[in-house]
C-alpha positions as CSV (number, residue, x, y, z in Angstrom):
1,X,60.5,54.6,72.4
2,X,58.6,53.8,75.6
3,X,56.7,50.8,73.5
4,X,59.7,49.6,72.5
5,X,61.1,49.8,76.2
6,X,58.0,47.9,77.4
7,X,58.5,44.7,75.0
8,X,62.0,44.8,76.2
9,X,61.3,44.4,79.6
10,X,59.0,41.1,78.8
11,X,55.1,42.9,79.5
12,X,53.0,45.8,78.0
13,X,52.9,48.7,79.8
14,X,50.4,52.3,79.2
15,X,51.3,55.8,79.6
16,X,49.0,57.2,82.3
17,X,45.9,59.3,81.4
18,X,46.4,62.5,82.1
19,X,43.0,64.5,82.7
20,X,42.3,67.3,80.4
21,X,40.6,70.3,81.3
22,X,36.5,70.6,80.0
23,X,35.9,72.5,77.0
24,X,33.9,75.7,77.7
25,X,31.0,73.6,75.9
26,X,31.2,71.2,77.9
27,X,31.1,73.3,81.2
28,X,28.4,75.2,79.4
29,X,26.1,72.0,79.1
30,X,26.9,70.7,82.4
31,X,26.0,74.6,84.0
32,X,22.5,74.1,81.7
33,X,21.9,71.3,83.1
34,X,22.2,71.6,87.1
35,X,20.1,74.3,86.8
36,X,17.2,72.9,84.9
37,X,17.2,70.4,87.7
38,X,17.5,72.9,90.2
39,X,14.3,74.6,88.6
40,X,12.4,71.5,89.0
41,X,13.4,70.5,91.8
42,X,12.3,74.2,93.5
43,X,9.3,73.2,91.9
44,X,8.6,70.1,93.8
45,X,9.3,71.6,96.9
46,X,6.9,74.3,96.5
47,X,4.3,72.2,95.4
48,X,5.4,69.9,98.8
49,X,5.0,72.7,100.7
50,X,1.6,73.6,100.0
51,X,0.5,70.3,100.6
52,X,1.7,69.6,103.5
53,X,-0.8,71.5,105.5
54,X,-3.5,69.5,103.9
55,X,-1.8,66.1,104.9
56,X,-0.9,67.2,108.2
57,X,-5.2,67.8,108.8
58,X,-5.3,64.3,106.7
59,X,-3.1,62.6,110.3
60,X,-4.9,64.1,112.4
61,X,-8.2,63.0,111.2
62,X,-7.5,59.8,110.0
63,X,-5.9,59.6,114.1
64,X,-9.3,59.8,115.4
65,X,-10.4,56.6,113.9
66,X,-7.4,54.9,115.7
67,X,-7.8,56.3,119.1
68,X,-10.7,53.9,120.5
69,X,-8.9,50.8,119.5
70,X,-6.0,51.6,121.5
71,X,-7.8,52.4,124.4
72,X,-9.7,49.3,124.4
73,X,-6.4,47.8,124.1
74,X,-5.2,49.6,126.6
75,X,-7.7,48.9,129.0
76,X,-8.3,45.6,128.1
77,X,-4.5,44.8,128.7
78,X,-4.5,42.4,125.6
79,X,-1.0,42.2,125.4
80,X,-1.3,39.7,128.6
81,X,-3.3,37.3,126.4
82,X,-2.0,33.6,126.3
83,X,-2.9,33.5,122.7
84,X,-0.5,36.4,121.4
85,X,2.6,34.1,121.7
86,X,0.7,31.8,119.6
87,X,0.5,31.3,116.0
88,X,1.8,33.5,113.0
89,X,3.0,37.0,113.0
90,X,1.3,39.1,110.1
91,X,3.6,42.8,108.7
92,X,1.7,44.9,107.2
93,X,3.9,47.5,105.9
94,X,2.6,50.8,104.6
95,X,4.6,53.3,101.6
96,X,3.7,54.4,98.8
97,X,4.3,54.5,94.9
98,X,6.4,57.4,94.6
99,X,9.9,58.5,94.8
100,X,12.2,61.1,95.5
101,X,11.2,61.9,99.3
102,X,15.2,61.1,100.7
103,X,15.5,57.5,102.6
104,X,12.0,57.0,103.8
105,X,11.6,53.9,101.9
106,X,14.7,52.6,102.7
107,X,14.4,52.9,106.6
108,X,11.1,51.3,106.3
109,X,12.9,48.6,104.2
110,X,15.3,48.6,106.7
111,X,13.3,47.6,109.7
112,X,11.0,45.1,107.9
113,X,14.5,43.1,106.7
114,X,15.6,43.6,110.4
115,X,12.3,42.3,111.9
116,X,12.8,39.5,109.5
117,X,16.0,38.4,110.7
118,X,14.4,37.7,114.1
119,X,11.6,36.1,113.0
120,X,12.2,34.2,109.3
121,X,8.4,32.8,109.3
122,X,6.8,35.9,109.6
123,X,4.5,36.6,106.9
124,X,4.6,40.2,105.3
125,X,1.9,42.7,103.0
126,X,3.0,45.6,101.0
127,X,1.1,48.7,100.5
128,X,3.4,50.5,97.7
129,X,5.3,49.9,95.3
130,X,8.5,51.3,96.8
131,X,8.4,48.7,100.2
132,X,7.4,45.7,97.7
133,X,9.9,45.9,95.4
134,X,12.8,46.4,98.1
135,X,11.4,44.1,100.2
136,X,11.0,41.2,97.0
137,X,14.9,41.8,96.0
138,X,15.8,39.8,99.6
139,X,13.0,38.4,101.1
140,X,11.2,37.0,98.3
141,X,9.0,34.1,99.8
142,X,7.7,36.0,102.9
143,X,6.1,38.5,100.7
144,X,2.8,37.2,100.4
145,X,0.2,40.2,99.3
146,X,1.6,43.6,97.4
147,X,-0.9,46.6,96.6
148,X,0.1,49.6,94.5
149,X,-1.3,52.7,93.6
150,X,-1.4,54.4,96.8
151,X,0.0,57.6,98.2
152,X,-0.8,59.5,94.9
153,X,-3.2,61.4,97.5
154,X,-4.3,62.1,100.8
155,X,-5.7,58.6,102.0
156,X,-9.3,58.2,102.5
157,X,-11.8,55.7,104.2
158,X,-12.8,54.0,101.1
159,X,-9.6,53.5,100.0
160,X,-8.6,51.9,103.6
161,X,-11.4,49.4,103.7
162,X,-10.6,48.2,99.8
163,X,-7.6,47.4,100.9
164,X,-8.5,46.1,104.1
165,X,-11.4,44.1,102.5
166,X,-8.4,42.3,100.3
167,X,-6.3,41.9,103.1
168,X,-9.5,39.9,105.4
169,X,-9.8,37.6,102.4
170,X,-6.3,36.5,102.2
171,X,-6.6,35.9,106.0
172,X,-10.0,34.0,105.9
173,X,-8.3,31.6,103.3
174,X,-5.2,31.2,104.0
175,X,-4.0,27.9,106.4
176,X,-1.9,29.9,108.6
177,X,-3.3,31.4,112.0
178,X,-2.5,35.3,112.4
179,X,-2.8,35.9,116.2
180,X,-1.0,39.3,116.1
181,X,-1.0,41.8,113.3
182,X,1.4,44.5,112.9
183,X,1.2,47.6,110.6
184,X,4.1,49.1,110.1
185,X,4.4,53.0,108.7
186,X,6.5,56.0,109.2
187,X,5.5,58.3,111.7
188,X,6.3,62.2,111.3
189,X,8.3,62.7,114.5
190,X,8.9,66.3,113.2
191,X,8.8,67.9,110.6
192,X,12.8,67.2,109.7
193,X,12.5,63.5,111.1
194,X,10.3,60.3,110.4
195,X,10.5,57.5,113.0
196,X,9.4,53.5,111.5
197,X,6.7,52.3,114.1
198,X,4.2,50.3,114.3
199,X,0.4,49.3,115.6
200,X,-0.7,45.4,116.9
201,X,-4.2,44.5,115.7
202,X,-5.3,41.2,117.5
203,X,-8.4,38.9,116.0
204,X,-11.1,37.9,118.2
205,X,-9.6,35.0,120.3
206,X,-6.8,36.7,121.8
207,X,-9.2,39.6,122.5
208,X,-11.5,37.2,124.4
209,X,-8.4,35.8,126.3
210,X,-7.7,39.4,127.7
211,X,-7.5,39.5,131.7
212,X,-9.1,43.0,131.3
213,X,-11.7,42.1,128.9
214,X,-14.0,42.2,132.4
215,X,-14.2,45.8,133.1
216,X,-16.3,46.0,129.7
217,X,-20.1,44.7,130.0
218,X,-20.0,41.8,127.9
219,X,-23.2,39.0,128.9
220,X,-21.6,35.8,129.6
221,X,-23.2,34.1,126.5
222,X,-21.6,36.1,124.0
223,X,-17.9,37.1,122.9
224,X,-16.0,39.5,121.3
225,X,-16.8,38.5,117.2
226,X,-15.1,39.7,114.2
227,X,-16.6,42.6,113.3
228,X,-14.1,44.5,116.1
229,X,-11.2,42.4,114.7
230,X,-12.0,44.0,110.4
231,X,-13.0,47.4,111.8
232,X,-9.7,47.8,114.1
233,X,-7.5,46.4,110.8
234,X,-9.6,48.8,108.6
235,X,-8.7,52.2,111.3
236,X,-5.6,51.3,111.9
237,X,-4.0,51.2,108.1
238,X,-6.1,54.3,107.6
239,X,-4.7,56.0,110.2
240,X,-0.9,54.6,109.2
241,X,-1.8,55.9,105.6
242,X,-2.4,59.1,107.1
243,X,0.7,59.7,109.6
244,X,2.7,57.8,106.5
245,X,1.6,60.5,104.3
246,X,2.0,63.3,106.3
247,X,6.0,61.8,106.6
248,X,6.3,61.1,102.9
249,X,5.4,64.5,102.0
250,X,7.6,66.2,104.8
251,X,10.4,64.5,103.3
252,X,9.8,65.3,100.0
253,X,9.9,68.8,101.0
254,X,12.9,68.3,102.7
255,X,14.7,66.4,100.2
256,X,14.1,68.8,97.4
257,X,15.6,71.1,99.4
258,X,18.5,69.6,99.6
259,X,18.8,69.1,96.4
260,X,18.2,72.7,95.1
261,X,20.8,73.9,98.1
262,X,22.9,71.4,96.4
263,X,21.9,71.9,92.6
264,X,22.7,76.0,93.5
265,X,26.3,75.0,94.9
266,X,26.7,72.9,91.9
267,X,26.3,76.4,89.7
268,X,28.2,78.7,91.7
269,X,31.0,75.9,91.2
270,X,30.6,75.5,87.2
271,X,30.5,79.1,87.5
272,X,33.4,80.0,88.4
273,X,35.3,77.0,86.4
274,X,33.4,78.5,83.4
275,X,34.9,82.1,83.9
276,X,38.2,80.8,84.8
277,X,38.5,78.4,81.6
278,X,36.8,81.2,79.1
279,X,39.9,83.7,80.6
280,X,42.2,81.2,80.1
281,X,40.9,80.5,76.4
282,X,41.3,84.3,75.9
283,X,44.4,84.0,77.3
284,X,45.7,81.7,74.8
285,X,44.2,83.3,71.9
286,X,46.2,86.2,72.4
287,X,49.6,84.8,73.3
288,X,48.8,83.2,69.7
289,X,47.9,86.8,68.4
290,X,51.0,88.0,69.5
291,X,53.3,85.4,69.1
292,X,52.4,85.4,65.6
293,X,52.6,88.7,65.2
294,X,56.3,89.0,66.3
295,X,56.9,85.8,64.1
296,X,55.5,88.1,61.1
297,X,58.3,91.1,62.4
């Protein structure tokens, strides 16, 4: 009658979909599965948790490599150089391969797209999978060197300078002059919070240009050569690797967390609609009992 109606009036029409309650099989699978996920992801905060001690030693020692160049920076007030408004800016921004550690990807995504805005000719590396593919999906042709692989571990020296070593030989050849580099990482504020920062590396010509390269004792004749320049790239993404680390694995912890204080909310819930649907399936059953049973009287 309400089809016919419909063709009547000149247009199809539907009944509306009313929801119907979950079986108690249903619930039962759903309940299952929340907490199998809660189980694992208890388990990936625990093991988060007993690593993060190591990586927060890993920061600090991978720091102390770090903390010469920025005082010769510092001191040699090389941000006054002529030559750092010169040229081509160089992002180096640091990751990692792995997942599930909350938005600490994404903010460091974030900030690189941001910086990009401001300065479209910038040219950017990616150590990580998780940076290079977020940073490919918008900003395709300023992605010019990718790594991956990294942040399965604590970071290391060796690991540093391979990378570094790469990164020196896309500079040597390529056409474009990198006055300023920046490596951008996520710094453990806390251990709740993670801030996106980074640390300049200039090459040896805007080192030389510094007004406060003369309180060092440098003879006349000679300058300032590369070496400093590849040894200051190769501290400074070991120490990034290390305080990025350190962040990545915080968050883990945290976001796991989350998730089981979420997964365990999730049961009581399905809980409670279980109990409620099974006594309302009891319910039913016997109204049938009995209903038939008069019907039989």
């Amino acid at each position: 009658m309400f089809r016919q109606a419909a063709l009547i009036a000149g247009k199809q029409t539907y009944p509306a979909q009313v929801r119907q309650y979950a079986t108690l099989r249903e619930i039962e699978t759903r309940l299952k599965s929340i907490k199998n996920i809660k189980k694992i992801t208890k388990t990936m905060m625990i093991v988060a948790s007993t690593r993060l001690s190591k990586a927060e030693r890993t920061k600090v020692t991978t720091g102390e490599f770090a903390k010469q160049e920025k005082n010769f920076y510092l001191n040699s007030e090389v941000e006054k150089s002529p030559l750092t408004k010169e040229g081509k800016d160089l992002i180096i921004t640091i990751t990692s391969d792995k997942g599930l550690c909350g938005s600490i990807h994404s903010s460091m995504a974030k900030k690189i797209r941001n910086l990009l805005k401001e300065n479209s000719n910038a040219d950017v590396i990616a150590i990580g999978d998780k940076i290079k593919q977020q940073i490919l999906r918008t900003h395709e042709s300023n992605v010019k060197l990718a790594f991956n692989g990294v942040g399965k571990s604590d970071p290391n020296f060796l690991e540093a300078s391979l990378i570094s070593e790469q990164i020196l030989k896309y500079i040597e050849q390529s056409s474009e002059t990198y006055n300023k580099v920046a490596v951008y990482y996520n710094d453990p504020v806390s251990s709740i919070s993670f801030e996106a920062t980074n640390d300049p590396v200039y090459n040896e010509q805007t080192v030389n240009e510094a007004p406060g390269l003369c309180k060092y004792e440098i003879n006349e004749d000679l300058s300032v050569n590369k070496d400093l320049f590849e040894y200051a790239l190769n501290t400074k993404i070991l120490s990034a690797m290390g305080n990025g680390y350190a962040a990545e694995i915080s968050a883990r912890r945290n976001a796991m967390d989350n998730a089981s204080k979420n997964a365990g909310d999730m049961i009581n819930k399905y809980s409670i609609l279980y109990n409620r649907t099974r006594q309302a399936v009891i319910t039913n059953e016997l109204v049938d009992i009995i209903t038939g049973a008069s019907s039989l009287d």
